[in-house]
N, C-alpha and C positions, 0 to 999 in steps of 0.2 A: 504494500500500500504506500501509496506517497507521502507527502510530508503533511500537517495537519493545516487547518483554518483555525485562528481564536475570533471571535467577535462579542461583542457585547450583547448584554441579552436585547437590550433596546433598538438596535441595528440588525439585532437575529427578527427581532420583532418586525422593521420595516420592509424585510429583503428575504421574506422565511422563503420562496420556492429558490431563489438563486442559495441559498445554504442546503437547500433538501436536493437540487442538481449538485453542488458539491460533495456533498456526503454518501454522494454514489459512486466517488475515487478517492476521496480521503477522510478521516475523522471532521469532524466541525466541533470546536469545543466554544461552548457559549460560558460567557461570563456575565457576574454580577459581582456588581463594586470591586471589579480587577479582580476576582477569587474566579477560578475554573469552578464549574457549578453543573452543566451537564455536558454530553457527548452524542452528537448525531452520526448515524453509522447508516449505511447503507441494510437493507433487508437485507442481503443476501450475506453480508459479512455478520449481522446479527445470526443470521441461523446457522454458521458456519462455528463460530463462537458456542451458541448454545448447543449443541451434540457435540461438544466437550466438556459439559456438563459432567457429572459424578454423581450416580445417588448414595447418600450419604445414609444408615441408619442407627437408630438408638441400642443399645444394648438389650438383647431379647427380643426383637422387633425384626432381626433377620429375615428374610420370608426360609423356608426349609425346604425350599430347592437352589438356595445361594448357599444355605449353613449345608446342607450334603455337598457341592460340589467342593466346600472348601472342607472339609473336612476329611474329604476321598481325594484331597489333591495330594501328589505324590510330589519330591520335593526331584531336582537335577540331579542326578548323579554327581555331579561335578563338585556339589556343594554337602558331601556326605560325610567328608571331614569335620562338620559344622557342627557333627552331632554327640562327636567326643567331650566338645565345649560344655555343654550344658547334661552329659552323662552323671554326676554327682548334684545335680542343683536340687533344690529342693524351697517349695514356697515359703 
């Protein structure tokens, strides 16, 4: 992506389609009182952004066909030396 636009939000206010044409090849970052305050992005780089999203959940809230997969995950070879380290550990 190119380089960004800053404008004022008052100037975002007079000129919104010429900012919403920009923000279809680069960020537009609007301000208030000289503080950056929000960011206009193009649709396509918004949904490009979001399906790299992460779902995140709460402890016990796993669904239990993510807690079986991770649970039946089998670790690299590679990494089986790994397992000496923590042979005496204890909670």
């Amino acid at each position: 992506m190119a380089g960004m636009i800053r404008v004022s939000s008052t100037d975002f206010g007079k000129e919104v389609g010429r900012y919403q044409d920009a923000a279809l090849s680069q960020p537009v970052i609007v301000t208030r009182n000289g503080r950056d305050r929000t960011v206009m992005i193009s649709a396509e780089e918004y949904w490009r952004l979001k399906s790299r999203d992460r779902q995140v959940y709460r402890a016990g809230e796993l669904p239990n066909d993510l807690f079986e997969a991770i649970k039946n995950a089998k670790m690299d070879e590679r990494h089986a030396h790994l397992d000496e380290l923590i042979q005496d550990w204890t909670p």
